[in-house]
N, C-alpha and C positions, 0 to 999 in steps of 0.2 A: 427380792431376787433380781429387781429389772437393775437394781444400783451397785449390787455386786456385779452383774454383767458391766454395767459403764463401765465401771473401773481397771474390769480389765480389759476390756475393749482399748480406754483411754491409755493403760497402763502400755499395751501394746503396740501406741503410734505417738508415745510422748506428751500423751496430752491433761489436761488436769481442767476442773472448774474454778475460777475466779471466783473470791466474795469482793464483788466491785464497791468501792470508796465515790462517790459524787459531794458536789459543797450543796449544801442545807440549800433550802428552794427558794431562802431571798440573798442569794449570794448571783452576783452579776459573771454570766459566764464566758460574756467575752471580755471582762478582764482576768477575770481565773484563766483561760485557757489561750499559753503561748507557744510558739514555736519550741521544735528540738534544738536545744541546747548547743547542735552543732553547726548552727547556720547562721552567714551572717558573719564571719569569724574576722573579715577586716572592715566590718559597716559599725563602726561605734555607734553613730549615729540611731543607725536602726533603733541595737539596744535603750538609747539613751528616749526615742519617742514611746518605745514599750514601756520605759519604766515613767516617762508623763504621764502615757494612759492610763496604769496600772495606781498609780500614785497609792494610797496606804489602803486598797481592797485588798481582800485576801485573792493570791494570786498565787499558780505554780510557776511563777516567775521569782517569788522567795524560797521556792522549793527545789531549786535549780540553779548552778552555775553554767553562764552563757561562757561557752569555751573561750569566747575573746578576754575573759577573764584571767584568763585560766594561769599565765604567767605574770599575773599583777601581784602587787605586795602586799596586797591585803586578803589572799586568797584563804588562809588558814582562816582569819577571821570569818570570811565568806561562807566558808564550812563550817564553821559553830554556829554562826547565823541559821545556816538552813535547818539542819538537825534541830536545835531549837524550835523554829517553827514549825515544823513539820510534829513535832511531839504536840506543840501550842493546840496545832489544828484539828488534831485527834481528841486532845484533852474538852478544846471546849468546841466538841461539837464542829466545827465548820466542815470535815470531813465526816458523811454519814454514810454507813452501810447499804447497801442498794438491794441486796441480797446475793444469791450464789448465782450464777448463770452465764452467760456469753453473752458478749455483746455486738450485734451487728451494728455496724459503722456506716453510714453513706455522706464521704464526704466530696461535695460539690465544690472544685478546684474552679481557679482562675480563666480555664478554658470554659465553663461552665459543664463540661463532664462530669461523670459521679463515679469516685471508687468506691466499690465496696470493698469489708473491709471484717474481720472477725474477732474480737479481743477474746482470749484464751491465756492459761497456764501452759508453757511448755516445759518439760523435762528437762534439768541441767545435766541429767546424768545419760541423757539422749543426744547431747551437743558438743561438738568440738571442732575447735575454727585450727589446727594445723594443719599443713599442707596435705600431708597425706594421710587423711582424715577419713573412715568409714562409716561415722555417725549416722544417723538418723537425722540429722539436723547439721547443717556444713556451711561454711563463710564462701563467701562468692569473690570477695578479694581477701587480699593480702592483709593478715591482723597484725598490727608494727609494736610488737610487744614495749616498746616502750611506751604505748600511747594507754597502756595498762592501769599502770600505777595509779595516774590523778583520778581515774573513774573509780580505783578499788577506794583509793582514799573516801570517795564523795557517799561513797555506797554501804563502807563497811560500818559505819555506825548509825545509818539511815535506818530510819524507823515505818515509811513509807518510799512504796514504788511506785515512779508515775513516769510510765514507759513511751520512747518513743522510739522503739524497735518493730519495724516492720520486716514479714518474716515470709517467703511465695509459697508458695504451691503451683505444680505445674499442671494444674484444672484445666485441659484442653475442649475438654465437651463442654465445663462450666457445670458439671456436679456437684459441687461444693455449695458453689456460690448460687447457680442459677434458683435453686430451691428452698434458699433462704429466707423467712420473713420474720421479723422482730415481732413479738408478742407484747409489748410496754414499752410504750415512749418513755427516756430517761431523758434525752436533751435535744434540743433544736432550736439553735442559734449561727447568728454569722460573730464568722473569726474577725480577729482583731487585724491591721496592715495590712489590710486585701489578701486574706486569709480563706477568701471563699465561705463557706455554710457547712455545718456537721451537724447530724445527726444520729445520735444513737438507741437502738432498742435492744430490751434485756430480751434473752432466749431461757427461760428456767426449766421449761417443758424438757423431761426425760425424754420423750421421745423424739424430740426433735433433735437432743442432744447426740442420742443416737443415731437417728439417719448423718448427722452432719457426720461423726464419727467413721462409719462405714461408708461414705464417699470418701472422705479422708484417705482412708485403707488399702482404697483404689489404686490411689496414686503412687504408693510404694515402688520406686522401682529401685530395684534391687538394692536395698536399704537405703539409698537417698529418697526422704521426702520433703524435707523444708531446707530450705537453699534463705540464706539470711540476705535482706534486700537494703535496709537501713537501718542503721544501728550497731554494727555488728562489734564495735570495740566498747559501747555499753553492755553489749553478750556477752563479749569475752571478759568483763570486767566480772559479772556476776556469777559468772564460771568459777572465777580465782575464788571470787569472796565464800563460795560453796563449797570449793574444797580447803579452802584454809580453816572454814568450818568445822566440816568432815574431819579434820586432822586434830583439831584443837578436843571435839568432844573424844575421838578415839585415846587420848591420851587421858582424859577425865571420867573415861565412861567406866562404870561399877560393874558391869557384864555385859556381854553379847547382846543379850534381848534390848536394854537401854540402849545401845551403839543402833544397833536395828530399830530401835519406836524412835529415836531420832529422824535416821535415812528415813522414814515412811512417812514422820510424818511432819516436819521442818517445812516454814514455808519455805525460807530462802532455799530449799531443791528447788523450786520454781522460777520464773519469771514469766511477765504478762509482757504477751507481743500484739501486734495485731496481723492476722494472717491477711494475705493477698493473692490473688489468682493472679500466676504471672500476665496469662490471655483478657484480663481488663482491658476492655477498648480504652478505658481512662488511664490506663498506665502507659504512661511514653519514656522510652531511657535516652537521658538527655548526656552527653558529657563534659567530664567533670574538668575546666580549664585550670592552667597552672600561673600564677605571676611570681614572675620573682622578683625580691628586691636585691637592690644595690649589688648589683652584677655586672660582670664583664663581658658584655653583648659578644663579641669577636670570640672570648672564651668557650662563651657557650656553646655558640653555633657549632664549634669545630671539636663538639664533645657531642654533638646532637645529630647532627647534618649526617646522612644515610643515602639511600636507596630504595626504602620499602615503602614509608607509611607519610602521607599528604597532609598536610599542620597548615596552619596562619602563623606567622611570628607579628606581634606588633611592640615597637618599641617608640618614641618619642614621637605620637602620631600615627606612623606610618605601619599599615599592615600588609606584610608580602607571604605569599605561598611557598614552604621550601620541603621538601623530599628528607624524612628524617628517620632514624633505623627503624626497627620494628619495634622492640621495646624500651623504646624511647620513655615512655613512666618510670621506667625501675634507671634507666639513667638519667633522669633526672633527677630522682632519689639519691644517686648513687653520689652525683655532682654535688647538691646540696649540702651530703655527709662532708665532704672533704673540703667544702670552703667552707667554713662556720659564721663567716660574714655574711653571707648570704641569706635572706631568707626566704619562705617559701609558704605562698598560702591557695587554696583549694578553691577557687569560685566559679557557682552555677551560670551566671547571667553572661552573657558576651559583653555587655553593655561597661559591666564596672569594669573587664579585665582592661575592655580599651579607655575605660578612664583611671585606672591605677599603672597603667604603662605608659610611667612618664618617668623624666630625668633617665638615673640610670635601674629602672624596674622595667621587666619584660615580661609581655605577656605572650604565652604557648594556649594558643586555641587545639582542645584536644578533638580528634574523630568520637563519632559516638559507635556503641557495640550493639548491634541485631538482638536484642532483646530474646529472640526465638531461641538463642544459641544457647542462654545459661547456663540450665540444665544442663545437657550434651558436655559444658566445659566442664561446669563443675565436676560432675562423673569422670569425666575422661584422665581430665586435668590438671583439676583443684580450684583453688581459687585464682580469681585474673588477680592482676597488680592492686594494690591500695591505689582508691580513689578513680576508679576507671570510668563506673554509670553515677549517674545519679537517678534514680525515680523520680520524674518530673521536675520542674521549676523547682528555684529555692522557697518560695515561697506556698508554692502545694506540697510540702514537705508535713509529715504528720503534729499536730499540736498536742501538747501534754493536756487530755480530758479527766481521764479514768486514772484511781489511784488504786491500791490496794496497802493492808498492812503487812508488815515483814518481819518487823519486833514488836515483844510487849514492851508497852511505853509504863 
């Protein structure tokens, strides 16, 4: 009885149980486990010491294309490469079942703070990142649908998911989280590149599963509950790939009932996020700066330059303070579009934007956003521009731990 209630309990706030994937116990887990795939995106470098440390361990660094890849010529290949392993790792063992349950997270960042952290199933059919969106589950910026495609590609014949989708909750008392304690250590090690420390424990206990649930349920307000924090163009990638599902079996299905035992019981309805309490003392929203290359400093300015909102520009050295419009993000997006010589990349640190703003590359130091706002926008709003916050440093950004299966291999 108590598991028919989960279900719909779960059924009723989008949520679902993970059977978690971990590598067999003499498998090294700070090479297994690297950064999200999205970072890093002009530091070759970076890449290139993750793949010295990594050297031929089995790693979710072969289970993964680092997006700086992502327009190289050997990308196709990249992608048979991964699929390939990823079935390798299933077949012989290196990925082993953990059993059914949640996983509480506590990862100890750079700052030496600790988020916590909850890895869970959420509902696809509870999610949608358009602008005017009434989901249960909603994007907090702007999803650039062309940024779709290469993730559906990476995803649609993936055999395993190994997520690095962080996903809030607006836990203001800290019900959620406050009352959590992991019931079996599954891992506790430090991350690789000054990665900080993670630690995870399984939660299998029905009733714990339940109380988490019904704080959960709390937080509903008025069908917004999960506001998507990182990740959110890997969600919407897994979105596509669920309904392109949904559409392929509805034209092959032999009756209604089979159309129906598919929707119930398909992993890929699913994906594994890790939930986060927006009100984490360890959560700081940092924002997210812009460099461009090979642009026309005088250009830009007189495409940018405003009245509302206070930036740093630094160009050949030199950083100055100038008054620039209000949405200034979406026009610089906008600028981008119509020079195609141009290019444009996304970086956390101050440090590289004023060392990649040289010759003729300019760097836009962005304002950061009140974190306490989110919610209130998202509701009101929708989502802010692509690439507004980031959740912390680039490098407290979440690492690929926990896998799960998605097809039979």
């Amino acid at each position: 009885m108590l598991k028919l209630f989960l279900m719909k309990r779960f059924e009723k706030i989008g949520l679902a149980v993970p059977k978690v994937l971990l590598p067999k116990k003499n498998i090294d887990l700070k090479k297994w486990s690297v950064i999200a795939c999205d970072q890093f995106t002009s530091d070759v470098q970076y890449w290139r010491e993750v793949e010295d440390f990594v050297s031929d361990s089995p790693s979710t660094l072969n289970l993964i294309l680092p997006e700086i890849y992502l327009d190289k010529a050997d990308k196709q290949e990249r992608l048979e490469k991964i699929n390939k392993t990823m079935k390798q790792y299933l077949q012989d063992g290196v990925l082993e079942e953990q059993g059914e349950g949640f996983v509480y997270v506590e990862r100890q960042l750079s700052s030496g703070k600790v988020r916590k952290g909850l890895m869970v199933l959420i509902d696809l059919e509870q999610y949608d990142y358009y602008p005017d969106s009434v989901a249960l589950m909603r994007a907090t910026e702007k999803t650039v649908i062309e940024r779709i495609p290469p993730r559906v590609e990476i995803r649609k014949d993936a055999s395993v998911e190994i997520p690095h989708i962080m996903v809030l909750v607006d836990d203001k008392n800290n019900e959620v989280f406050g009352q959590i304690k992991g019931e079996k250590e599954l891992y506790n090690f430090e991350l690789m590149m000054d990665g900080g420390r993670v630690k995870g424990s399984l939660i299998e206990s029905e009733m714990e599963m339940e109380k988490i649930a019904e704080n959960l349920e709390k937080l509903n307000r008025d069908g917004l509950l999960y506001a998507v924090g990182d990740g959110n163009h890997s969600l919407a990638s897994a979105k596509e790939c669920w309904e392109k599902a949904k559409d392929e079996i509805m034209e092959m299905a032999e009756s209604p009932d089979s159309f129906c035992n598919f929707l119930e019981n398909s992993e890929l309805r699913y994906v594994m996020v890790e939930l986060v309490n927006l009100h984490d003392e360890s959560l700081e929203f940092e924002p997210i700066h812009r460099i461009l290359f090979d642009v026309d400093e005088a250009d830009l300015r007189e495409k940018i330059e405003g009245e509302d909102v206070d930036v740093e520009i630094i160009s050949k050295g030199k950083i100055e303070k100038i008054k620039v419009v209000k949405n200034i993000r979406e026009v610089i997006d906008e600028y981008v579009q119509n020079h195609p010589e141009v290019k444009i990349d996304f970086v956390h640190e101050r440090e590289k934007v004023i060392e990649l703003a040289e010759g003729k590359n300019v760097g836009i130091l962005m304002p950061a956003v009140d974190k306490k706002d989110l919610f209130n926008h998202v509701w009101q709003s929708g989502p802010y521009p692509r690439k507004t916050f980031s959740m912390g440093d680039g490098k407290d950004k979440r690492y690929y731990v926990e896998a799960r299966k998605i097809r039979k291999v």
